[in-house]
C-alpha positions as CSV (number, residue, x, y, z in Angstrom):
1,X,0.0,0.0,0.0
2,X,1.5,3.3,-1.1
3,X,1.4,6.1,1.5
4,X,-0.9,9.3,0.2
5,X,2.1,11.7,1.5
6,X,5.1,9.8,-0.1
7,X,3.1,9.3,-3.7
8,X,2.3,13.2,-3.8
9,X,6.2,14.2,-2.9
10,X,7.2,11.8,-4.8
11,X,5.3,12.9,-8.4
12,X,5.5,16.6,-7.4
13,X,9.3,15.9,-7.5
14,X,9.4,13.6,-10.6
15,X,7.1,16.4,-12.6
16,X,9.2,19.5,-11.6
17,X,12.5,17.6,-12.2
18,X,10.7,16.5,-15.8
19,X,9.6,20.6,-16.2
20,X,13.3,21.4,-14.9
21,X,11.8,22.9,-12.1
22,X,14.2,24.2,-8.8
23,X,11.8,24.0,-5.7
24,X,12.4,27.8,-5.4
25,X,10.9,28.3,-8.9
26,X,7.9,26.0,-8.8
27,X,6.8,27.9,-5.2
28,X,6.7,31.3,-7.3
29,X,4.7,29.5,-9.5
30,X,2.5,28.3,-7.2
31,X,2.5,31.4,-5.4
32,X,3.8,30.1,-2.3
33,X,7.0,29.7,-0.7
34,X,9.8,27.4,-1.6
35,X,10.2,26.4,2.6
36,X,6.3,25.0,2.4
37,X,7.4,23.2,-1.3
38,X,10.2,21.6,0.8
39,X,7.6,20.3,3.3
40,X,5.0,18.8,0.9
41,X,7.9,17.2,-0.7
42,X,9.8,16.1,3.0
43,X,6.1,14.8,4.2
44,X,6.3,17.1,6.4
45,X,2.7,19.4,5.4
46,X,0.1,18.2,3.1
47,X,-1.3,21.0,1.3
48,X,-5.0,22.3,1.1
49,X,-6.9,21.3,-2.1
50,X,-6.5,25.3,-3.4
51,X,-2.8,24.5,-3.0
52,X,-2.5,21.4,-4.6
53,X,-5.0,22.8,-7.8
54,X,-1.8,25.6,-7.9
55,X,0.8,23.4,-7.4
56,X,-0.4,20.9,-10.3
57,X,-1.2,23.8,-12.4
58,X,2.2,25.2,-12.1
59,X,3.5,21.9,-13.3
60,X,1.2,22.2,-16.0
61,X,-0.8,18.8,-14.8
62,X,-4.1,17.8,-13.7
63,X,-4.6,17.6,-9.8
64,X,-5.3,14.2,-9.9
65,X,-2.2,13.5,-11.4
66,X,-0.5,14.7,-8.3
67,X,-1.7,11.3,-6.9
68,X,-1.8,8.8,-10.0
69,X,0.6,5.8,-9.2
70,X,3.3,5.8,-11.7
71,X,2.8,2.6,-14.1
72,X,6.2,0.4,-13.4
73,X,5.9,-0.2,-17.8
74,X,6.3,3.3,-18.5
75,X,9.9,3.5,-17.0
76,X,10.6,-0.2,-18.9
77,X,9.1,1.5,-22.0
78,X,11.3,4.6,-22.3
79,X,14.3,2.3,-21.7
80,X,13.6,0.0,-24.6
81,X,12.3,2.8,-26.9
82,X,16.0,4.3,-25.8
83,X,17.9,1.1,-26.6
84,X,16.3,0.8,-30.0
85,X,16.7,4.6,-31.1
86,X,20.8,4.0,-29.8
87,X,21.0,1.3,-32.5
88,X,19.0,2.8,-34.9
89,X,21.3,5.7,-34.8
90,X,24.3,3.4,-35.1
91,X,23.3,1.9,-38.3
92,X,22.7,4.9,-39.8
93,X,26.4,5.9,-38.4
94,X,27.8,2.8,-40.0
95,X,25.9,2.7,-43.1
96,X,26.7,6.6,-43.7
97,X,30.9,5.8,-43.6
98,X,30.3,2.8,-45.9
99,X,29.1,5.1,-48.3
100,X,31.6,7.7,-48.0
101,X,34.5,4.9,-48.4
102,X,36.0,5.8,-51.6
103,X,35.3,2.4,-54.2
104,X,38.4,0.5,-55.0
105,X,39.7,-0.4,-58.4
106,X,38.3,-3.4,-60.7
């Protein structure tokens, strides 16, 4: 069972890491402060629902993604999907220099 406190500083960290977010810069955005960030995201205070409709807007989500349990496929997807664009980019790296490589004689 996940704890309500640990899955909302949790994703509020993930989605301002993901926005490239400092705490200091997603409190002005939520018009707060960046010590009450710090708390939510220690589980220290849980924020009012006003707060938590600014805080999710300011990391341009929904609120109830503040609370959504990440799916353990999506982090599996992005690795594979990174894997096969590495090779992809490989081939076209190797097939590239063969076709630069200057023909030899007959």
């Amino acid at each position: 069972m996940t704890n309500i406190r640990e899955l909302l500083s949790a994703n509020i960290r993930a989605f301002r890491h993901d926005l490239g977010l400092t705490q200091s810069k997603l409190a002005e955005l939520a018009d707060t402060s960046t010590c009450y960030i710090q708390q939510i995201e220690g589980m220290k205070r849980f924020p009012s629902p006003e707060m938590l409709e600014q805080i999710a807007s300011a990391l341009k989500k929904d609120t109830p993604d503040l609370f959504s349990i990440p799916s353990p496929h999506a982090e599996w997807k992005e690795r594979v999907l990174s894997k096969v664009n590495d090779v992809i980019q490989k081939e076209i790296l190797e097939l590239k220099g063969r076709s630069r490589k200057p023909k030899g004689k007959i």
